[in-house]
N, C-alpha and C positions, 0 to 999 in steps of 0.2 A: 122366189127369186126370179120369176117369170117376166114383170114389168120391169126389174131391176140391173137383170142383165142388158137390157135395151139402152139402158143411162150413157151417154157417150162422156168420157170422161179424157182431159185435154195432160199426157203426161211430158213433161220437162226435165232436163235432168241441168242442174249447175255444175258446171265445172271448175269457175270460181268466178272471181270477182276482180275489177279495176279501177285505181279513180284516176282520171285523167284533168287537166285544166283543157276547158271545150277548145281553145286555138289549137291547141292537137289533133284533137279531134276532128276539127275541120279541116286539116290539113291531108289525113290518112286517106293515101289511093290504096289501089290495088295494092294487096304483097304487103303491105304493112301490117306488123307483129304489134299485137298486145298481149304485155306478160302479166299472165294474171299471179295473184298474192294464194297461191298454190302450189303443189310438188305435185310430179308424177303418179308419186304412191299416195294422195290423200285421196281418201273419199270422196264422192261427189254427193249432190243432194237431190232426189229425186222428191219433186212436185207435182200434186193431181190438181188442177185446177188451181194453180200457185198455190198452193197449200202444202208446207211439207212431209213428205209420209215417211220416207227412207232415206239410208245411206244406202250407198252402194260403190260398187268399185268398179270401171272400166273391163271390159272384154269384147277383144276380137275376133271373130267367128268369121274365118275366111274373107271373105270381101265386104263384113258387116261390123257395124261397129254397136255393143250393145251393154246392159248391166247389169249385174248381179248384184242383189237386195244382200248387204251386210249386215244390216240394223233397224228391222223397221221400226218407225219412229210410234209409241202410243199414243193415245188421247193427251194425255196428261203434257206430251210434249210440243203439240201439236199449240197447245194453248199456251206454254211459255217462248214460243218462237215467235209471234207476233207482236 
């Protein structure tokens, strides 16, 4: 595990997702909301390298905002998400 642990690995986490028409988009300053096609209580999806590994579900740790792995995702699923 010695060279493996060295690996730097980039992790993401989605919180969901939007489709917008781009004059929207061009238009958004500051303060402008996008609602993404998600609830409070869904899952999110955490990514190692854009690759998905887990669900997980929001938590806040005092001044920190962080996630707790509900699901991590297999091999097996890993190859039907792409």
């Amino acid at each position: 595990m010695g060279a493996l642990s060295k690996v730097a690995v980039e992790i993401t986490v989605v919180l969901g997702q939007a489709s917008l028409p781009m004059h929207q988009l061009l238009r958004m300053g500051r303060g402008a909301v996008i609602e993404l096609e998600s609830r409070p209580t869904d899952d999110v999806v955490v990514l190692a390298n854009n690759h998905p590994i887990a669900k997980a579900e929001i938590v806040i740790q005092e001044d920190r905002i962080a996630v707790a792995i509900t699901d991590p995702m297999s091999s097996d699923d890993h190859d039907h998400s792409s």
